[in-house]
C-alpha positions in Angstrom: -56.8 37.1 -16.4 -57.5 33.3 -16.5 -55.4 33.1 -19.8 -52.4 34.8 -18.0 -53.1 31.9 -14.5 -53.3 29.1 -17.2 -50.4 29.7 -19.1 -48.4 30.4 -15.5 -49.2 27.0 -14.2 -48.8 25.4 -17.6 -45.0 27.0 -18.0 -44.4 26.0 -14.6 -45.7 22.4 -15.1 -43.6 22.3 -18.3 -40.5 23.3 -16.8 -40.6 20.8 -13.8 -41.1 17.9 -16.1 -38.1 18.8 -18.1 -36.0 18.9 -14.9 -37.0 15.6 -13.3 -36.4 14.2 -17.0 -32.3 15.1 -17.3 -30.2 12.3 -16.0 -27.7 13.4 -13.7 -25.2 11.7 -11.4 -25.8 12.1 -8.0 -23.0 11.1 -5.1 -24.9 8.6 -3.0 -27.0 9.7 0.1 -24.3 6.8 2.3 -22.0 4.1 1.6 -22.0 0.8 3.4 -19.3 -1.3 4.3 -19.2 -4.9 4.6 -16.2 -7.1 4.8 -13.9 -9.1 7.0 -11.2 -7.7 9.7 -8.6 -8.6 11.6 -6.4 -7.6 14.3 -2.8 -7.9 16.2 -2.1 -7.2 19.9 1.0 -5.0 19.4 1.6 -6.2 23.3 0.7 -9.7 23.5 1.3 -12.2 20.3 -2.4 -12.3 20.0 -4.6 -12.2 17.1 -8.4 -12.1 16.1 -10.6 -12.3 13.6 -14.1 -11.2 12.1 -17.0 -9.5 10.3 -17.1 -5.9 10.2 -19.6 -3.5 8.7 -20.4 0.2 9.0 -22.4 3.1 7.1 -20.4 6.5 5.8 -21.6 9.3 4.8 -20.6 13.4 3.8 -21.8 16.1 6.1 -19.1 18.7 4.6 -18.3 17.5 0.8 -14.8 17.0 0.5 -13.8 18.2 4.0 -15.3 15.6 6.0 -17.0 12.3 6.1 -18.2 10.2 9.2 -18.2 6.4 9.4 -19.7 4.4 12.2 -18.9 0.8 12.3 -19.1 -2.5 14.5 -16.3 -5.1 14.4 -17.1 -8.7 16.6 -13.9 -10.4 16.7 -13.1 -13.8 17.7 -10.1 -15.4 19.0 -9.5 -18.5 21.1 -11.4 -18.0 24.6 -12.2 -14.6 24.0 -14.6 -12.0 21.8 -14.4 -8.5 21.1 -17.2 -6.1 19.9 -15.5 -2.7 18.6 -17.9 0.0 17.8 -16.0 2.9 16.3 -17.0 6.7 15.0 -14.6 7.9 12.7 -13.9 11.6 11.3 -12.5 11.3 8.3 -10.4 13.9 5.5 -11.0 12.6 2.0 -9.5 13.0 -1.1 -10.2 11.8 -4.7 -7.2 10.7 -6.2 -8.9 9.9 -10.0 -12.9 9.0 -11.0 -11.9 5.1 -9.3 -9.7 6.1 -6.4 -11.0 7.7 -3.5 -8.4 8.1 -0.1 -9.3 9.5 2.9 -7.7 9.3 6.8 -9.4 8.6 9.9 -9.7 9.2 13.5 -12.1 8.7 16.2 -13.1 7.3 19.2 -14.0 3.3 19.6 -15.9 1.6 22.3 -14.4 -1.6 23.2 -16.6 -4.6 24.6 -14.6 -7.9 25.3 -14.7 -11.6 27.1 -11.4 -12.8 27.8 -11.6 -16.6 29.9 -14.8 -15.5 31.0 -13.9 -11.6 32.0 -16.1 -9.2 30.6 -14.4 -5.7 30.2 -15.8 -2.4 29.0 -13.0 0.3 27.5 -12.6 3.0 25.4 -9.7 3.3 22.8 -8.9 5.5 20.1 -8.4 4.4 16.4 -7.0 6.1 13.3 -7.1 4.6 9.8 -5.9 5.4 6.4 -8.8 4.0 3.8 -8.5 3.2 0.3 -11.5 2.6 -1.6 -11.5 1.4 -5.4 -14.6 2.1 -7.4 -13.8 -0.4 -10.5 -16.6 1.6 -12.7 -16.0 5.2 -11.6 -19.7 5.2 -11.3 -19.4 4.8 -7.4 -22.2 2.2 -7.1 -19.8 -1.1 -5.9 -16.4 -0.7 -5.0 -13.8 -2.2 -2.8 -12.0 -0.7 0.1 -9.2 -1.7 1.7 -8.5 -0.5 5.5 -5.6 -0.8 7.7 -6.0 0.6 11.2 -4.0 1.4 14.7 -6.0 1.4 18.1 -5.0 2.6 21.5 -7.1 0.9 24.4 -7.3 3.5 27.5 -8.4 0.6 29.5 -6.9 -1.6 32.0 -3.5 -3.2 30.0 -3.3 0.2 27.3 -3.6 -2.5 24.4 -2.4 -1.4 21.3 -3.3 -3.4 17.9 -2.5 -3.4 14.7 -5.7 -4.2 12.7 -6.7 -4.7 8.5 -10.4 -4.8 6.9 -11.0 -4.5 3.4 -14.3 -6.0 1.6 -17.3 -4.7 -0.4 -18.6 -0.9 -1.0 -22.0 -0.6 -1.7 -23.5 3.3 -2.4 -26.8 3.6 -0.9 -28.8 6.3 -3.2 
């Protein structure tokens, strides 16, 4: 009876190890963002300019993937903080090239001349994102984007951000 426990636990044992030894390729747990961005007023001849950085990750593989980001950008007399949620369709063009479009709500925090304005806005965005290995641990993304401000003025903008990929794992 204790022969028949033993050699139980010890298959069991032995089988484990050999699992946790094979080296497999796993898709990374998130992927952050970090880069620079900038952005038109489709209305006024204004522009802007800034860091941006968000986190992504795959709730539904290959159906859906969420990216929540924050965007300060600067222009003369005035700042804007964007902080977006995006839902976004990929699709995996080859082992480097990954494309995938966006759409999501954005909350919009700015000073004009000493005015501080709350708003909400819409975005969509079309992203590219190059994975130079095809091992998907650092990449580059490139990011162009279109945003609808519900608030006071309906501000549209034209806006770009492209910069570094790095898979968190």
């Amino acid at each position: 009876m204790y022969a028949m426990r033993f050699i139980l636990i010890a298959s069991f044992l032995l089988c484990a190890r050999n699992a946790l030894a094979q080296s497999v390729e796993k898709d990374p747990i998130a992927i952050a963002e970090i880069g620079a961005a900038g952005a038109w007023n489709v209305n006024e001849s204004g522009r802007s300019f800034g860091p941006t950085a968000a986190v992504e990750f795959t709730p539904i593989e290959n159906w859906l993937e969420l990216e929540a980001g924050v965007t300060p950008l600067f222009a003369r007399h005035s700042t804007e903080w964007d902080t977006d949620l995006l839902f976004k369709k990929p699709w995996t063009l080859s082992k480097k090239i990954e494309f995938m479009i966006g759409v999501g709500p954005e909350w919009v925090h700015s000073r004009n001349h000493g005015v501080t304005t709350d708003s909400v806005s819409i975005e969509a965005a079309p992203d590219f994102m190059f994975w130079p290995t095809g091992k998907h641990r650092f990449g580059l993304y490139l990011e162009p984007s279109y945003e609808y401000n519900f608030g006071r003025g309906r501000e549209q903008s034209l806006g770009v951000s492209g910069g570094l990929l790095i898979a968190i794992r």
